[in-house]
N, C-alpha and C positions, 0 to 999 in steps of 0.2 A: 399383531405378533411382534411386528416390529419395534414397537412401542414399548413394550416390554424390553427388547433387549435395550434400547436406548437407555430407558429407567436403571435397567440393571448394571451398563455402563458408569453412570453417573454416579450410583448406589457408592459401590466396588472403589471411588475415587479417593476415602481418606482410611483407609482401615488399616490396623496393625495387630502384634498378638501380644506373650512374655515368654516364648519360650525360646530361644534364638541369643547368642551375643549381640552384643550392641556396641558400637562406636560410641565412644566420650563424645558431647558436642567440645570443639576446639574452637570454633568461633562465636567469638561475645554476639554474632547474631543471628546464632542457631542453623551455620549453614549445613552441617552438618545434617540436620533434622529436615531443611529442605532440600537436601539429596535423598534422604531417604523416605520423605513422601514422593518425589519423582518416581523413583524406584518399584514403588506402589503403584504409581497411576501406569509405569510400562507395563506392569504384569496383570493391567486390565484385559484387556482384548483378547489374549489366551487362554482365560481365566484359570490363571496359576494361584490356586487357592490357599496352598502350604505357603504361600507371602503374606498372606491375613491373616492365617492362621498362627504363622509365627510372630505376629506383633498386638493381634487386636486383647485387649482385656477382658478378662472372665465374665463381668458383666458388662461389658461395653456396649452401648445404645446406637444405632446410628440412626438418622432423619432423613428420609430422603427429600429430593423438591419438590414430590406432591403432599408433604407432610405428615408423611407415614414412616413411624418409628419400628424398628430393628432388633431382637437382641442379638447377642453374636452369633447363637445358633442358627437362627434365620436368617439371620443373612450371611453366614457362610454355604446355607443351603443354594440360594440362590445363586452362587457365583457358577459359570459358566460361561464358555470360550464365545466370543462369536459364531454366528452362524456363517455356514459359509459364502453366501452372499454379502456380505458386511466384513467390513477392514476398519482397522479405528485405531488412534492415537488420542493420547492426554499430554497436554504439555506444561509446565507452571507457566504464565507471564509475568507477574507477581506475585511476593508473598512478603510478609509481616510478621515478626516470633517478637513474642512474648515470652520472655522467662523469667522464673524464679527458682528456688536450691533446688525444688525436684521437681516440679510439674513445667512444662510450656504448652502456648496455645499459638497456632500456626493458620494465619489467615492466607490462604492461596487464592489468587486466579486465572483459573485455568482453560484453554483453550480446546474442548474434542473436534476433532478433524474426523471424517468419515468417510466410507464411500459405500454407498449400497446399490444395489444394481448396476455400480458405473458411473451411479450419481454423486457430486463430493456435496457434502453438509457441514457446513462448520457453526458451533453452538459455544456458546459458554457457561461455566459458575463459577462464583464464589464460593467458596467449602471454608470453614470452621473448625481445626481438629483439637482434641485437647488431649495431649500426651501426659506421664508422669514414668520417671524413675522406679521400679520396682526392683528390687534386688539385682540391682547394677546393672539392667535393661531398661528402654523403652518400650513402654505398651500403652495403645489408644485406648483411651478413656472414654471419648465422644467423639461424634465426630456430623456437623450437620449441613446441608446443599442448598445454596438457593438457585435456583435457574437464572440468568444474564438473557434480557428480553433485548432482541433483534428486530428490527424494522422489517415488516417485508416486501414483497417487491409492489410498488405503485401501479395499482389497475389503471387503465385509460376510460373513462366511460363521457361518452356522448354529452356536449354541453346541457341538452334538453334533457334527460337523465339527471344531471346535478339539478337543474333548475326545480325538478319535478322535488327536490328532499327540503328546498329553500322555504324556509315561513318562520312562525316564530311558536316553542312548543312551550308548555310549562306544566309545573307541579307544586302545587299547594301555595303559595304566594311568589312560588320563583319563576321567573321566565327569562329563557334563551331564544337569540336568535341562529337561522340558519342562512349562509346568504353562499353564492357562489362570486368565486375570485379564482376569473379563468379557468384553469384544467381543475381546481380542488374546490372544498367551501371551505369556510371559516366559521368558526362559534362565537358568538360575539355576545358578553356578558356586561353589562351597564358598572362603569368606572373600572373596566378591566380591558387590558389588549387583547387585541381578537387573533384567535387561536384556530391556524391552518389544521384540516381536518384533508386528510387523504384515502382514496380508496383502496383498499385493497379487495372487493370486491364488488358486484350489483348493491348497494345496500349496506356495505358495512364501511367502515371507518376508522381511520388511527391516527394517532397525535406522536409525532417523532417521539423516540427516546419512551414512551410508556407504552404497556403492556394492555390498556384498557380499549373497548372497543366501543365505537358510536355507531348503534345499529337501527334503520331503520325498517320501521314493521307496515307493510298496508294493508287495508282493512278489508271486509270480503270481497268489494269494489276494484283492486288493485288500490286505490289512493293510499298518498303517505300518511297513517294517522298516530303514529306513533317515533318520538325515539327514544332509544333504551342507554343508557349509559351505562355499560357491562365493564365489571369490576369483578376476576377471579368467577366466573360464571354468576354474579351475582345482581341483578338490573336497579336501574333507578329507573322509568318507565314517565318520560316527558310526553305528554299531548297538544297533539298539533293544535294552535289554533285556528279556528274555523273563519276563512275571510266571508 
């Protein structure tokens, strides 16, 4: 459930209408425009919908970061306050405009802070909006999210555990190896630096800074006969070799 309202958070972060005045932008670099996406991302959390409603365009599309697109009317359907368990904030950290005579396009990155049961969550995106001048207002045109992938917290697991995932696996003429260095392994690929692999859990595996996960599979036996290089739920599936 919660999942949903997180998505719906995120959704809710670049939207606007054409019915409403509008402020002139006065700065050559559209600061203007980024107060008033700010503005927007404050009237998330309560979901005060008459704020999208007055700026998003007639057919305005939006995307959200699991790649499901939006017209105005469904997703001003979906706008809705937090529940009462959850508290949340958007904040810009940076942003980027682009303008020309009437349209600009507004690269934000934004910071949501949360708290759910007491717990605080901090998450990020980059959002993409593309505004235009319609009869002497602003109204969103597009507007799409990627999700800012986070590291997460480093399992500890048992030397003899990593040693147990150690070999060398491969797939159609390619082969990797697996070795352990100290607390983590490392993947080590022939004419290339060898690349610290950490746990985040029994089994599974992450590489600083990427989203992808190096997962090991054992076979009816417990042993390790597989690793998966998972890509957006999507596997590349190396086999162990057999000493």
């Amino acid at each position: 459930m919660f999942a949903n309202v997180c998505a719906l958070a995120v959704l809710t972060a670049g939207c606007g209408a054409q019915q409403g005045p509008v402020s002139p932008i006065r700065g050559s670099g559209g600061d203007d425009l980024v107060q008033l996406t700010q503005e927007l991302l404050d009237a998330i959390a309560p979901g005060k919908r008459e704020v999208w409603d007055r700026y998003l365009a007639p057919k305005a599309l939006y995307t959200d970061e699991n790649g499901k697109t939006f017209t105005r009317e469904e997703f001003l359907n979906e706008l809705k306050p937090l529940p009462p368990y959850a508290h949340g904030s958007l904040r810009i950290k940076k942003s980027t405009v682009r303008m020309s005579s009437d349209h600009a396009v507004i690269v934000h990155e934004d910071e949501e802070t949360e708290e759910i049961f007491g717990q605080k969550i901090v998450t990020g995106f980059v959002i993409t909006d593309t505004w235009r001048i319609r009869q002497n207002r602003w109204e969103l045109l597009a507007s799409s999210v990627v999700g800012v992938s986070f590291d997460p917290v480093v399992a500890k697991l048992p030397s003899a555990r990593l040693d147990a995932f150690a070999g060398d696996y491969a797939v159609s003429n390619a082969t990797i190896g697996i070795k352990r260095e100290g607390d983590h392994l490392s993947l080590v690929r022939e004419g290339k630096p060898a690349v610290p692999l950490f746990a985040e859990g029994d089994g599974i595996f992450f590489v600083r800074g990427s989203s992808d996960r190096w997962v090991f599979m054992p076979d009816d036996a417990g042993a390790i006969a597989e690793l998966r290089q998972r890509r957006r739920g999507t596997d590349v599936v190396w086999k162990k070799a057999k000493r």
